[in-house]
C-alpha positions in Angstrom: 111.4 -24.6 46.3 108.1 -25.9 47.8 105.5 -27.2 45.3 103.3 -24.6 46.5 105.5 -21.4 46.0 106.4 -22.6 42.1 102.8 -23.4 41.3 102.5 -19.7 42.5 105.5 -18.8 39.9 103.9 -20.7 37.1 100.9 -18.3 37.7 102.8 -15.2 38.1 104.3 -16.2 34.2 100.7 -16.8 32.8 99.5 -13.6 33.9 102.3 -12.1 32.6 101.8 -13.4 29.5 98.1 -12.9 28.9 98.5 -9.2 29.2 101.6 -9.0 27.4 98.8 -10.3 25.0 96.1 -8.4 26.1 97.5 -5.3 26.3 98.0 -4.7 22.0 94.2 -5.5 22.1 93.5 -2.7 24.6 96.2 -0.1 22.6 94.4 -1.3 19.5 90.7 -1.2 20.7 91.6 2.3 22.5 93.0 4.0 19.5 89.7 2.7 17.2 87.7 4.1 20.1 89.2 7.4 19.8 89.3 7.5 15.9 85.5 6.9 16.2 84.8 10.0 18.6 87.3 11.8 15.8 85.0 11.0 13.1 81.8 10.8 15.2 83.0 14.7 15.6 83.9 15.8 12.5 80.6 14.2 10.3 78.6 16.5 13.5 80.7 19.1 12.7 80.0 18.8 8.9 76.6 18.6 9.2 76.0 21.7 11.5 78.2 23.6 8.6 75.5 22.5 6.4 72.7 23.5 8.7 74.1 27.0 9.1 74.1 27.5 5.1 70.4 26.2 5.2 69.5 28.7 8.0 71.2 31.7 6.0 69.5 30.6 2.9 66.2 29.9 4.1 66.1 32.6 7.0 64.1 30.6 9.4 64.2 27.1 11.5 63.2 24.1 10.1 61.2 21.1 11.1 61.3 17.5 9.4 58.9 14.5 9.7 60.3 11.1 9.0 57.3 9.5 7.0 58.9 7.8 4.0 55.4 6.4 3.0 53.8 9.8 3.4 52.0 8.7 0.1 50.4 5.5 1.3 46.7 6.9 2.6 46.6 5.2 6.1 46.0 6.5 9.4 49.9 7.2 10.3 49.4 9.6 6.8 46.3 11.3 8.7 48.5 11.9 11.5 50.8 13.1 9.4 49.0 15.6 7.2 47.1 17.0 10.7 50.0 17.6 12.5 51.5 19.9 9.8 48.3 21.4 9.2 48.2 22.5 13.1 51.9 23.4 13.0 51.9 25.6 10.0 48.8 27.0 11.4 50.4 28.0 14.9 54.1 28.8 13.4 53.9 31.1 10.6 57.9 31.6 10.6 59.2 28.2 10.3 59.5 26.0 7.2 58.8 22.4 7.1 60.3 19.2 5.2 59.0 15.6 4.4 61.5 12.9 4.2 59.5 10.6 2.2 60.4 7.6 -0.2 57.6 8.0 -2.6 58.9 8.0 -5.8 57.5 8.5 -9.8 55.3 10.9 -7.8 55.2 14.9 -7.4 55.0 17.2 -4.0 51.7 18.4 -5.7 50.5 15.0 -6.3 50.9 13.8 -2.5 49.1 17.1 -1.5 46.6 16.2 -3.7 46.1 12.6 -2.7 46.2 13.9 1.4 43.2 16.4 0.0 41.2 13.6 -2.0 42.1 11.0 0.8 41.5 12.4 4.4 39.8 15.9 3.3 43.2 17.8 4.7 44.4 20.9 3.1 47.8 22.8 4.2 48.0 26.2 4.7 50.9 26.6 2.8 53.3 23.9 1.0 55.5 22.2 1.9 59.2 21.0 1.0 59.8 17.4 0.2 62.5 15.3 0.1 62.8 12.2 -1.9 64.6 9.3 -0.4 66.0 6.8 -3.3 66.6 3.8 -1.2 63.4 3.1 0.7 63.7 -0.8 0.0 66.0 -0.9 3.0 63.0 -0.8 4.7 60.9 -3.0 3.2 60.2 -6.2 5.1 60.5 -8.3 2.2 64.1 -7.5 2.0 64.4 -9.3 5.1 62.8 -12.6 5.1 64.7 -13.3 8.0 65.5 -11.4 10.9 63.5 -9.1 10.0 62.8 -6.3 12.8 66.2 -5.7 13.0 66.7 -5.8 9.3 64.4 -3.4 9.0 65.9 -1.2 12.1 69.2 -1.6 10.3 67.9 -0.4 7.1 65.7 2.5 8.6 69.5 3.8 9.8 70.6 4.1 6.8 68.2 5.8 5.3 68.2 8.3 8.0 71.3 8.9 7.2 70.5 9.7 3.8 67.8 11.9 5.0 69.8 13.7 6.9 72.6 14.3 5.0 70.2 15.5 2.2 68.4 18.1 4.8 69.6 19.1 7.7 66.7 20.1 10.4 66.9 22.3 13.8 63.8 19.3 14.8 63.4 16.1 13.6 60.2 14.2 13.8 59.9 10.2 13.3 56.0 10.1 12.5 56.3 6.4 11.6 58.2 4.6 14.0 61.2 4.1 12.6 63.0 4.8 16.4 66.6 4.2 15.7 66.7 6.9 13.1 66.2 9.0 16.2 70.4 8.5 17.5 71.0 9.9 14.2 70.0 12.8 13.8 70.3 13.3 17.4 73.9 12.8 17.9 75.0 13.0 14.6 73.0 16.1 13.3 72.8 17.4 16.7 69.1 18.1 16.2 66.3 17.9 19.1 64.1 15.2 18.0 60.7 14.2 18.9 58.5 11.1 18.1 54.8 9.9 17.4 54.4 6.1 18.2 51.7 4.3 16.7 52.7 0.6 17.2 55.7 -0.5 19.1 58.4 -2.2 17.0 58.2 -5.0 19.5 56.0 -5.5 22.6 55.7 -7.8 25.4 53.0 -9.2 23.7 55.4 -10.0 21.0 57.5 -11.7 22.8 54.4 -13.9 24.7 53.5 -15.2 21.8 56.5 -16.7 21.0 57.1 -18.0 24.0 53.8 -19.6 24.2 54.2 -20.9 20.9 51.7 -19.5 19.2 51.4 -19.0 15.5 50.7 -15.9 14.0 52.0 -13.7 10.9 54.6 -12.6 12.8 55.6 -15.9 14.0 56.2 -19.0 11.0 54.7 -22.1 12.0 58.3 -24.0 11.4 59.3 -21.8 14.5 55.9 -22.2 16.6 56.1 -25.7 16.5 60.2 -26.1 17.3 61.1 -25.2 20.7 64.9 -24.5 20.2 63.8 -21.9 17.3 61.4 -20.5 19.9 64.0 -20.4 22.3 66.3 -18.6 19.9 63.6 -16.2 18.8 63.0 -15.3 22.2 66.5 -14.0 23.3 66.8 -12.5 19.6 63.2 -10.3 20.8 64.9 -9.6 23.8 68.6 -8.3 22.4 66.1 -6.1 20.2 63.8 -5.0 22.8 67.2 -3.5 24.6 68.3 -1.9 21.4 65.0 -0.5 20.3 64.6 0.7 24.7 68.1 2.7 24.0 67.4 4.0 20.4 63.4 5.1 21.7 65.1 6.8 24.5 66.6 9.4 22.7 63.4 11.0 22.0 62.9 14.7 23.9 59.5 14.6 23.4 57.3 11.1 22.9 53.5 11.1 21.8 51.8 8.1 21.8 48.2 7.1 19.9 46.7 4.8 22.8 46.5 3.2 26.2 47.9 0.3 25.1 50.8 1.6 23.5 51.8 3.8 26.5 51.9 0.9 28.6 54.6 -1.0 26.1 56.6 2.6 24.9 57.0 3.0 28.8 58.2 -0.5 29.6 60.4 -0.5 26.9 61.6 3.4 26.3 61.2 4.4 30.3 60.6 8.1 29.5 57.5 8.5 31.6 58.3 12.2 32.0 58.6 12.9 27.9 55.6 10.5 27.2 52.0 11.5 26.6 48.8 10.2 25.1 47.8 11.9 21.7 45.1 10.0 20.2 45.3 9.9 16.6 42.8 12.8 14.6 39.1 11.1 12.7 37.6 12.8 10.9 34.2 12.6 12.7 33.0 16.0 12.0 32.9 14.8 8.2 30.7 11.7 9.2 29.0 13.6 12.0 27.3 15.8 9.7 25.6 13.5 7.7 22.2 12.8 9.7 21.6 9.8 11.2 18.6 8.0 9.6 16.6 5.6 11.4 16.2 2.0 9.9 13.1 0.7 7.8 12.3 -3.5 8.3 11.7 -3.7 4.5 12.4 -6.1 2.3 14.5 -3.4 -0.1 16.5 -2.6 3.5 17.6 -6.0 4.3 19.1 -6.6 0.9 21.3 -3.7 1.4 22.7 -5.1 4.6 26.4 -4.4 4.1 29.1 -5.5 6.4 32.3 -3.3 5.5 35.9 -3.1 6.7 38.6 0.0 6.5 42.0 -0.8 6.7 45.0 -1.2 4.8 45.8 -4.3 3.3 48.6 -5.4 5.6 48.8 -9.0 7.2 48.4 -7.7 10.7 44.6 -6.3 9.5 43.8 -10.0 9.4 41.5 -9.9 6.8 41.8 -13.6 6.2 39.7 -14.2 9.5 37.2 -11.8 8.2 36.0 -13.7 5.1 36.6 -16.6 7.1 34.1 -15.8 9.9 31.8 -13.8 6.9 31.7 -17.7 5.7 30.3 -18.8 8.7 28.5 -16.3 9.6 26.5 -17.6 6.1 26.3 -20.9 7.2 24.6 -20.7 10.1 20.9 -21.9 9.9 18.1 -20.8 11.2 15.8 -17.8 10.5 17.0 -14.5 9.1 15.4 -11.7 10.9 18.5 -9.6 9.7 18.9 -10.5 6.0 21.9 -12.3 7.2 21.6 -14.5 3.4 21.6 -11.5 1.4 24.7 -9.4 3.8 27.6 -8.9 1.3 31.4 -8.1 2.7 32.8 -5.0 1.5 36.8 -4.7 2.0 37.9 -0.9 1.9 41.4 -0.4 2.0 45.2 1.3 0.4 47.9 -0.6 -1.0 51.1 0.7 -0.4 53.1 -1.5 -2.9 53.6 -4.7 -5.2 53.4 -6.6 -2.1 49.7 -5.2 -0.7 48.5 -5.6 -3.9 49.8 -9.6 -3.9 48.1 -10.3 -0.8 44.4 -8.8 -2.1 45.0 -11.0 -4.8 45.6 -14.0 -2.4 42.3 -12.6 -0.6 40.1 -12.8 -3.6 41.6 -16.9 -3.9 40.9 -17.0 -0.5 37.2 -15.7 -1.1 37.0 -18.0 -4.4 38.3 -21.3 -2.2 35.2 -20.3 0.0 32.5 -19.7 -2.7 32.2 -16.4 -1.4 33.3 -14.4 -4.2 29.9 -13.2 -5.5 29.4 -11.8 -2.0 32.5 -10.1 -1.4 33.5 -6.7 -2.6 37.0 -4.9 -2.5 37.9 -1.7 -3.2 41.2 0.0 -3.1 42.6 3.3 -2.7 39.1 4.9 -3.0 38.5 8.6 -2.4 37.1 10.4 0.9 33.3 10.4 -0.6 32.9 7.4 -1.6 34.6 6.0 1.9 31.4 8.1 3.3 29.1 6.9 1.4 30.2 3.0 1.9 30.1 3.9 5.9 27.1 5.3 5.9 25.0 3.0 4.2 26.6 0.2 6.1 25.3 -1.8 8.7 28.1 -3.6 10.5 31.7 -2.0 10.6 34.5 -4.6 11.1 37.6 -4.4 12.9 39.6 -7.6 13.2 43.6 -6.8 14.1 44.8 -8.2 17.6 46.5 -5.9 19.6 45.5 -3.0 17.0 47.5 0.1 18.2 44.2 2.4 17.9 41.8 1.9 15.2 41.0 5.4 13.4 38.6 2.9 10.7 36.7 1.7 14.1 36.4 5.5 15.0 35.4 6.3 11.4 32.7 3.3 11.1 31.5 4.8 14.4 30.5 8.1 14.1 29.5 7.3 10.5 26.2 5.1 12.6 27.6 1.9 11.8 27.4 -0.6 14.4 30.8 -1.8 15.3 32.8 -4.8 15.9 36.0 -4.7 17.0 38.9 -7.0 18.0 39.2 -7.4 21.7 42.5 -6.5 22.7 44.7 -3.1 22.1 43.2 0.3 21.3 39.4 -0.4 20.5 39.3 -2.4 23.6 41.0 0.1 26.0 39.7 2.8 24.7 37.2 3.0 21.7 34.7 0.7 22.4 33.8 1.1 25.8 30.6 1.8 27.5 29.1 5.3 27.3 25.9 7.3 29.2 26.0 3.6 30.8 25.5 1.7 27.5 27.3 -0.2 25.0 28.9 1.4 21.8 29.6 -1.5 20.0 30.5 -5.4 20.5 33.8 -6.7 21.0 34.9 -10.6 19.6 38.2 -12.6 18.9 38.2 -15.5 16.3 35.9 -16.4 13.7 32.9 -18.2 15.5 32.3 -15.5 17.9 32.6 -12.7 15.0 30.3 -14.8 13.2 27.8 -15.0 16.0 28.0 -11.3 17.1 27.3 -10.1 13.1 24.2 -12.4 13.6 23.2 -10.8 16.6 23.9 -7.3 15.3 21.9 -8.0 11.5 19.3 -9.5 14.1 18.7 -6.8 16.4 15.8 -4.2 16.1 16.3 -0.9 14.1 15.4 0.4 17.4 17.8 -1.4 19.5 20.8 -0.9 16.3 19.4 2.7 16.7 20.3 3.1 20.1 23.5 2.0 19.9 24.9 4.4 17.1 23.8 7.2 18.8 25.9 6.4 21.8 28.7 5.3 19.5 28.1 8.6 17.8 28.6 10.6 20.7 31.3 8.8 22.6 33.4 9.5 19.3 34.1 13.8 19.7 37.0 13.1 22.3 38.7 11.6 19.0 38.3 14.2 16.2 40.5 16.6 14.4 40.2 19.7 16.8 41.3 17.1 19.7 44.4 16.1 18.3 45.8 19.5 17.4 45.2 21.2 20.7 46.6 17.6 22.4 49.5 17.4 19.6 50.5 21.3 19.8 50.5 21.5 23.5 53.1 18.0 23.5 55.0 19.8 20.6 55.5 23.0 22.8 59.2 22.0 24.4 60.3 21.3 21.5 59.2 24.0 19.5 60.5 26.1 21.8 64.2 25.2 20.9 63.7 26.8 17.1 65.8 30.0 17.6 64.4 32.5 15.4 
């Protein structure tokens, strides 16, 4: 026998006896695979068992929105609360449910709250179901990892969401996307979604590979290029999963330019995706006369520079007491009252953790010697958020990449003049030229906010004037009446699957 014909032999045996080894694995991972599609198939079939008792109890289809901080008084919760109040309006015959993780509080309480809140009141109640583990969401479960902790969790308590309710259509009002294969396969319900940030972006992923530091990315990982490395193909594995998960979605609203461009990169539904811009409650602000400005001395020491937005790290508020800092240290004259401008910080906590980081803020503002010039206030009612608009004369905006920006909206057609971060929704699509002028200034880190609230305290009542009459106008395409006709004509596919 040649060398060459028992070399062949001595392959022929190893072949033979890595599938002789292979094949148990094959046996085994076929059988698991078929015991999966077994029990994928009966928990569907158990579920739909449970839908059909509903049904004969209730007599009528049901919808169910996926907001487990329905309770928290941000901007998602506005969404929220209008896009029931235009459902129940338009489908009389149908019932709706609230998955929400608010507990130690009452359905009658959260109404009450969305009334106080956002000025919203339902036609006719609504059911609400309490979720008992909501911490599998919270991010400070996960101080690693935590997107896909997070994802992992929001799973889970899908699950107990659904088996606690079963809907004909689900709705994920919070993006929480990879509850959507749940109820989708598993509860074998349609299921729709309304995006207000994307989990993860491409912007995401640049800053890490730039190496950039920002909350979302430590500065032990910034300034280590294997852990940037690593973090970068972890965003990516997720940016797949969350793509697959997204795509399950029948019908997918999104609140802005700029997070249609990243919900189409990532989910590519461009046929199920839309623009629905979140609902402001203009009108409420629009109806409250704009007053000119007096150049007294009593009007410039009630210059007020005030922010809305919920105390979360992305809001950035740490760069707005920063740049209020300089904006006090710059010398000079003071056409505008800049030495007598005081900060007001307007914004809900949702838990321990919010209410940690305003009391790292007020340090922060203590640190600076700013403390006597710096006001917060938390959870406040509708009126007084008015009343704090109204009388201000600077609205600031300072979150990169914000999704939208209903508290620019809001500053704007209450007549403040606003500044805004330059980059995401304000950019693309709040503050931008109308009638041919500006509506509002634009900046990015703390010396140019500090020199555009300078310029802005400086300008002419006039001039000021000018500009919050076009920012007041440019603001209609953004209010309540807008959202329902644009959210109830998105919604009409999939409300059309309800059998009655």
């Amino acid at each position: 026998m040649s060398g060459h014909d028992h070399l062949s032999l001595c392959l022929c045996d190893l072949i033979r006896l890595l599938w002789s080894l292979m094949l148990p694995c094959l046996y085994l991972s076929l059988v698991l695979t078929v015991l999966l599609f077994l029990l994928v198939m009966a928990v569907r079939t158990w579920l739909q068992m449970k839908r059909k008792a509903r049904r004969a109890q209730d007599g009528c289809p049901s919808v169910a929105f996926f907001h487990p901080y329905c309770n928290a008084g941000g901007g998602g919760e506005r969404v929220l609360w209008c896009a029931l109040r235009a459902l129940q309006n338009r489908y009389r015959d149908i019932s709706f449910v609230v998955y929400t993780g608010d507990q130690g509080v009452t359905a009658e309480q959260i109404l009450d709250g969305a009334r106080r809140r956002f000025n919203i009141r339902l036609p006719r109640p609504v059911k609400f179901v309490f979720l008992k583990h909501r911490l599998l969401v919270e991010a400070s479960v996960y101080p690693h990892f935590t997107l896909l902790g997070q994802s992992i969790g929001s799973v889970f308590l899908g699950w107990e969401a659904l088996t606690e309710f079963v809907p004909d259509l689900y709705v994920d009002s919070m993006g929480y996307a990879f509850t959507l294969p749940v109820f989708r396969y598993l509860g074998g319900c349609h299921v729709g979604s309304y995006v207000h940030y994307p989990t993860i972006s491409t912007d995401m992923l640049s800053v890490v590979r730039q190496r950039n530091p920002r909350f979302n990315n430590a500065d032990y990982i910034s300034s280590n290029p294997v852990l940037s490395a690593i973090k970068v193909i972890y965003y990516c594995a997720f940016a797949l999963l969350y793509g697959l998960a997204g795509s399950c979605s029948d019908v997918v609203m999104v609140n802005s330019t700029w997070t249609l461009g990243h919900i189409l990169a990532l989910w590519r539904a461009p046929n199920r995706t839309s623009v629905v811009y979140p609902p402001c409650d203009v009108q409420s602000f629009l109806d409250i006369p704009l007053k000119g400005e007096e150049e007294d001395e009593e009007d410039r020491k009630r210059r007020s520079v005030v922010s809305v937005g919920q105390f979360r790290p992305e809001k950035d508020h740490r760069l707005q007491i920063r740049a209020f800092r300089k904006l006090l240290d710059k010398k000079g004259a003071d056409p505008g009252g800049r030495e007598s401008a005081r900060l007001v910080l307007i914004g809900g906590c949702r838990n321990q953790e919010d209410e940690d980081r305003v009391l790292m803020l007020r340090g922060l503002c203590q640190e600076l010697g700013v403390a006597d010039r710096v006001e917060f206030k938390l959870n406040i009612p509708f009126e007084e958020l008015k009343k704090e608009l109204t009388d201000a004369t600077v609205g600031l905006h300072t979150m990169w990449n914000e999704h939208f920006g209903i508290g620019v909206v809001e500053c704007m057609a209450a007549g403040t003049v606003i500044l805004a971060h330059k980059s995401g929704g304000p950019k693309l699509d709040i503050v931008v030229p109308y009638e041919g002028g500006p509506t509002g200034f634009l900046a990015d880190e703390e010396d140019s906010y500090a020199d555009a609230m300078e310029r802005i305290l400086s300008m002419t009542p006039a001039a000021r004037l000018e500009i919050r009459r076009r920012a007041r106008a440019s603001v209609a395409r953004f209010s309540d009446q807008e959202f329902e006709a644009s959210f109830l004509s998105a919604m009409e596919p999939l409300m059309g699957t309800l059998e009655r």
